[in-house]
C-alpha positions in Angstrom: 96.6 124.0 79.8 96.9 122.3 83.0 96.1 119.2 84.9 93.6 119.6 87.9 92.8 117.0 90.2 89.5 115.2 89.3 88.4 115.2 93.2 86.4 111.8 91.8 85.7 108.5 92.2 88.0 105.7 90.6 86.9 102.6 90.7 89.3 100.0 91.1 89.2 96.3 91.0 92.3 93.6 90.0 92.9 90.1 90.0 96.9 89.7 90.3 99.7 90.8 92.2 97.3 92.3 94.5 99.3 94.5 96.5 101.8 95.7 93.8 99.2 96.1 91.1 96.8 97.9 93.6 99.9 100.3 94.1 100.4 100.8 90.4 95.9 102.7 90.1 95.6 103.7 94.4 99.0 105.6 95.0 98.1 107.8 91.5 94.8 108.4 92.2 95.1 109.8 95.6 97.9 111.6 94.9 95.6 113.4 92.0 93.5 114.4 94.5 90.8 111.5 93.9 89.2 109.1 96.2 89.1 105.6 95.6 86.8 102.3 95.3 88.3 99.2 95.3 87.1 95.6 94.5 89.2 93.2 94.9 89.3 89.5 93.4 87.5 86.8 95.1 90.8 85.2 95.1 92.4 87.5 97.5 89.5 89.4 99.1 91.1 90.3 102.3 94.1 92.7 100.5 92.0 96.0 100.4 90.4 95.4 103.7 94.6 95.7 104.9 95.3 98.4 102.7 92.0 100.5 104.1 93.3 99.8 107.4 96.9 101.2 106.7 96.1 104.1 105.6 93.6 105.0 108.1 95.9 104.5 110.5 98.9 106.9 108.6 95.6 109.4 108.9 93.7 109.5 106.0 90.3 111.1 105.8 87.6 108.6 106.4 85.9 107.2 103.6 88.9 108.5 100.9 88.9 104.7 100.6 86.6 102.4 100.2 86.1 99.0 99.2 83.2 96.1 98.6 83.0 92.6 97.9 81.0 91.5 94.8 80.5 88.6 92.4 77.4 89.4 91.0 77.6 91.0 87.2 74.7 93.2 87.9 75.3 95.1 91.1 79.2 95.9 89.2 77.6 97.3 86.5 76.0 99.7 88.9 78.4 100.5 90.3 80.2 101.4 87.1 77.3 103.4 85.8 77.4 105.7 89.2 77.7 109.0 88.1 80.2 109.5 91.1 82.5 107.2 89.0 84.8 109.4 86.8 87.3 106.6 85.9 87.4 102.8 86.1 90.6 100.7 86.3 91.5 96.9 85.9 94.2 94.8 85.9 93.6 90.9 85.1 92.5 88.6 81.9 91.0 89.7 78.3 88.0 88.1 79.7 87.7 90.2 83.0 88.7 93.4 80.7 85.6 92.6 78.7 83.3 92.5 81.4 84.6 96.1 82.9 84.0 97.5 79.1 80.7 96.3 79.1 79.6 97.4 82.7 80.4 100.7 81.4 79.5 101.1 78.1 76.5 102.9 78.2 78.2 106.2 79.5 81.5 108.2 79.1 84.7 107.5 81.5 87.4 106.8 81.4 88.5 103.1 81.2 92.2 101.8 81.9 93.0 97.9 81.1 95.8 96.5 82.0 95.1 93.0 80.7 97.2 89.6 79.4 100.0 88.5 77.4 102.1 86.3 75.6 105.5 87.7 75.6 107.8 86.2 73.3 111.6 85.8 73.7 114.5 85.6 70.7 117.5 83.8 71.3 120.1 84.8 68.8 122.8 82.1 67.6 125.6 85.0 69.1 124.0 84.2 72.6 126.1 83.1 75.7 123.5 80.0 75.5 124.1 78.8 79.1 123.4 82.4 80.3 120.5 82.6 78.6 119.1 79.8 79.4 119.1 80.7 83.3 117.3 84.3 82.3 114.5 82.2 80.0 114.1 80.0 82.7 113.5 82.3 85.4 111.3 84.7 83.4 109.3 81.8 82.3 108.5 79.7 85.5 109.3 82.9 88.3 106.1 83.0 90.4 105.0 79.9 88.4 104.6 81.4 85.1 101.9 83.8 86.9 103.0 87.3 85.6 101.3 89.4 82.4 105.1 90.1 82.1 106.6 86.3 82.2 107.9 84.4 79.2 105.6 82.7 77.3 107.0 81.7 73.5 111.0 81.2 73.0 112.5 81.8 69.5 115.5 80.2 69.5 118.4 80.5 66.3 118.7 77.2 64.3 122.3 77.0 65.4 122.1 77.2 68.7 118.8 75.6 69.2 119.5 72.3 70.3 122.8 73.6 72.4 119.8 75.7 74.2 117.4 72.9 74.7 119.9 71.5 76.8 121.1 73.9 78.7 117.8 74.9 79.5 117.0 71.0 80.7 120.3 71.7 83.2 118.7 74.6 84.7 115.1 73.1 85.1 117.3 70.1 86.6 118.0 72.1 89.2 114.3 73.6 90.0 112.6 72.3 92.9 108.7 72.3 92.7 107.5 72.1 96.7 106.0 73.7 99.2 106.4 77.8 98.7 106.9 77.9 102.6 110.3 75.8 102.1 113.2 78.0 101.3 114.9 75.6 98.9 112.1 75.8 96.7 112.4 77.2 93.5 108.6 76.8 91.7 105.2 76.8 94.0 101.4 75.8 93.6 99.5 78.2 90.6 96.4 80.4 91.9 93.5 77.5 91.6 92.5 75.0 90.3 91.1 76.7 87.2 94.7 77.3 86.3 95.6 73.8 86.6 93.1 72.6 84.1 93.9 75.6 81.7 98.2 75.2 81.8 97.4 71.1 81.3 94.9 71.9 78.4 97.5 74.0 76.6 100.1 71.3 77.0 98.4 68.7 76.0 96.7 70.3 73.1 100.8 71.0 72.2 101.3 67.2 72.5 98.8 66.0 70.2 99.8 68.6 67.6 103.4 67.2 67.5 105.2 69.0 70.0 107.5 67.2 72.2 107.6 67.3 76.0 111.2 68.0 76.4 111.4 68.1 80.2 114.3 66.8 82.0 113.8 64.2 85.1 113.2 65.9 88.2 112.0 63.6 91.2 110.2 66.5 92.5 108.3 67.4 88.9 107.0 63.9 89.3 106.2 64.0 93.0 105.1 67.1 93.9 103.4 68.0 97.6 99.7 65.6 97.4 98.0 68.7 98.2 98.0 72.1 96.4 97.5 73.0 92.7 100.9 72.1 91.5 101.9 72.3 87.9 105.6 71.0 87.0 107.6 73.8 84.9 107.4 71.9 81.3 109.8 72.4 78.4 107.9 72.0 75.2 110.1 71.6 72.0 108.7 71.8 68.4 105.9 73.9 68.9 104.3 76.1 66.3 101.5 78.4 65.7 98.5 75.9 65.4 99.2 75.6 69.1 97.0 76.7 72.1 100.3 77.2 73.7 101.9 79.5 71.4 98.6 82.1 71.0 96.4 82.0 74.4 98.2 83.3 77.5 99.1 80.0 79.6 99.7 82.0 82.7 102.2 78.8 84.2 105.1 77.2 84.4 105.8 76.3 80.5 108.4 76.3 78.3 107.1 76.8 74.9 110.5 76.5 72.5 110.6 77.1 68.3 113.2 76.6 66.1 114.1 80.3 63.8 116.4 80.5 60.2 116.8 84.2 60.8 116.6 87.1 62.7 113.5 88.1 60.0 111.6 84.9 60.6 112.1 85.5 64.9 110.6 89.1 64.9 107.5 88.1 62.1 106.3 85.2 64.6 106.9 87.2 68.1 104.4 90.1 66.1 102.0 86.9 65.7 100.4 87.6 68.3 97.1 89.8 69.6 99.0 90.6 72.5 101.7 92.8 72.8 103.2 93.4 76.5 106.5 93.3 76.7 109.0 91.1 74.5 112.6 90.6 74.9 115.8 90.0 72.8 119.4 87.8 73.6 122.1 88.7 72.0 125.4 89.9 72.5 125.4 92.7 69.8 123.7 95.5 71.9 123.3 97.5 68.4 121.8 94.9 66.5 119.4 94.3 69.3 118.4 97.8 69.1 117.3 97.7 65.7 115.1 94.7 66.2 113.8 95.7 69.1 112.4 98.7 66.7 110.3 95.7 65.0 108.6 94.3 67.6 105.4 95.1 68.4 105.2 95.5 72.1 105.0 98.5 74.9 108.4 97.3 76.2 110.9 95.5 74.4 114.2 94.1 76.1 117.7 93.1 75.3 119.1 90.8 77.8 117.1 91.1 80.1 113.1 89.9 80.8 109.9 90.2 82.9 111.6 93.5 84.3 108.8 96.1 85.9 109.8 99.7 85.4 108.3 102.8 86.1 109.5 104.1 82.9 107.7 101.3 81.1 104.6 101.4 79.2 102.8 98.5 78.8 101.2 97.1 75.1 99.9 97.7 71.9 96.6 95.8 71.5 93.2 95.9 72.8 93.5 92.4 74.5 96.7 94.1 76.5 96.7 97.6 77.4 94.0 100.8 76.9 96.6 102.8 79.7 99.7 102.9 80.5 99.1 102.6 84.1 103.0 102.6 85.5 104.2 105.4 83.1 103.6 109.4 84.1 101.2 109.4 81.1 99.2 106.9 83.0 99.1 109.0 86.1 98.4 112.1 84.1 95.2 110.2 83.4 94.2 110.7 86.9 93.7 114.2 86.3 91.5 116.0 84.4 92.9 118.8 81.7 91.4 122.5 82.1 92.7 125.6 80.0 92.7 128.3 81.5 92.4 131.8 79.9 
């Protein structure tokens, strides 16, 4: 059996990272032999019109590449349903996912989703806490909380709990939430102000369950630039599972912190979870971080280490996160179509 080029249409359309995550369906695609149309997110519409012009002036074949604006449901689903189209891919939300299912449901292709998470984190009480609490930071407010990949719940041993709350207060004591076009800053503005409204819901539905806003005083947390969507990178402490913040993916700049008794208790409540992404263990017993990585329920589980693309990597477990593994060699085998020849 081997794998021949498809010499198809993919369709492709995304709504983060847009260059990166463009990379991640285009570069496969042509190199299978395929051509490609894109649509991009209204967010970021001009992207593929830059990438179309780069590659047409390296030289490739007219038309190889192709893109179109579109926010209308209908004309998509045409689109989808094309008989040109021999495979569909999408990187964004659930919601978005959805949407590409159902534009195509009425025929057979190939669908790749590459869609959210909620990736937890464990903290175990052998932890050099300080350290740790400069990676959880940065993997939970990097790019403003706005990766799939980023930090969203924290699992943090009994005995070192409090010892981590406040070293994770010095670090965000440190953070400077400005203008992204400063170089001192640390945390910009979120993607619109659709985000804004969803990371404030999530914290305040926290608040009135009983968590605590744990967030240390930062003059520019309280007085960020007057115009932009800003959100100030929050540390939530005693959170729990009746939470909007500790199921939904936030998608910002929050800090969502739980208390563990044991290493049994951490990995049942990071597999609480419909998504399944990536996850990511602290300790400093490599071995035993090993074997508990082997529990967790996620396409790529870390030790020391978090919100870490690879290559190598696949990416989730659950409908709501992954139906390819776009990054991986099996994902670009997908690109291809099988034939055995006799």
């Amino acid at each position: 059996m081997t794998a021949q080029c498809s010499m198809y249409w993919t369709l492709t359309w995304y709504d983060q990272y847009p260059y990166l995550i463009l990379m991640n369906s285009l570069i496969p695609a042509l190199l299978a032999g395929n051509s490609v149309i894109l649509k991009p997110s209204p967010q970021t519409p001009t992207i593929v019109e830059h990438i179309h012009d780069i590659f047409s002036e390296a030289g490739l074949p007219d038309k190889v590449i192709q893109y179109f604006h579109c926010g209308s449901i209908s004309r998509l689903e045409s689109v989808a349903r094309a008989p040109q189209i021999k495979l569909i891919c999408f990187t964004g939300s659930v919601a978005g996912g959805l949407q590409v299912q159902r534009a195509a449901a009425d025929r057979v292709a190939p669908i790749g989703l590459e869609l959210g998470g909620k990736d937890p984190s464990y903290i175990r009480e052998d932890v050099d806490v300080q350290w740790a609490a400069e990676e959880i930071v940065d993997g939970a407010v990097f790019n403003s909380g706005q990766s799939c990949c980023s930090v969203e719940r924290v699992y943090v041993a009994e005995k070192v709990h409090d010892e981590f709350i406040s070293a994770v207060q010095r670090v965000l004591k440190g953070y400077k939430l400005g203008d992204p076009f400063d170089p001192s800053t640390n945390v910009g503005p979120v993607v619109s102000q659709r985000s804004v409204e969803t990371i404030k819901a999530h914290v305040t539905d926290a608040l009135l369950k009983g968590a605590i806003d744990s967030t240390p005083a930062n003059e520019t947390f309280d007085f960020p630039p007057p115009n932009g969507n800003y959100v100030k990178p929050t540390l939530l402490t005693n959170v729990t599972h009746d939470m909007d913040v500790m199921n939904d993916e936030t998608f910002g700049p929050v800090i969502p912190v739980m208390r563990v008794g044991n290493d049994e208790e951490a990995i049942r409540l990071m597999n609480d979870s419909e998504f399944g992404l990536t996850a990511s263990i602290w300790t400093k017993d490599v071995a035993k971080g090993e074997e508990l990585a082997e529990q967790v329920e996620a396409g790529t589980v870390f030790i020391n280490r978090c919100d870490f693309p690879s290559p190598v990597s696949p990416n989730g477990r659950h409908w709501t996160v992954a139906l390819t593994r776009s990054r991986t060699l099996r994902g670009r085998v997908g690109r291809t179509l099988a034939r055995v020849s006799r």
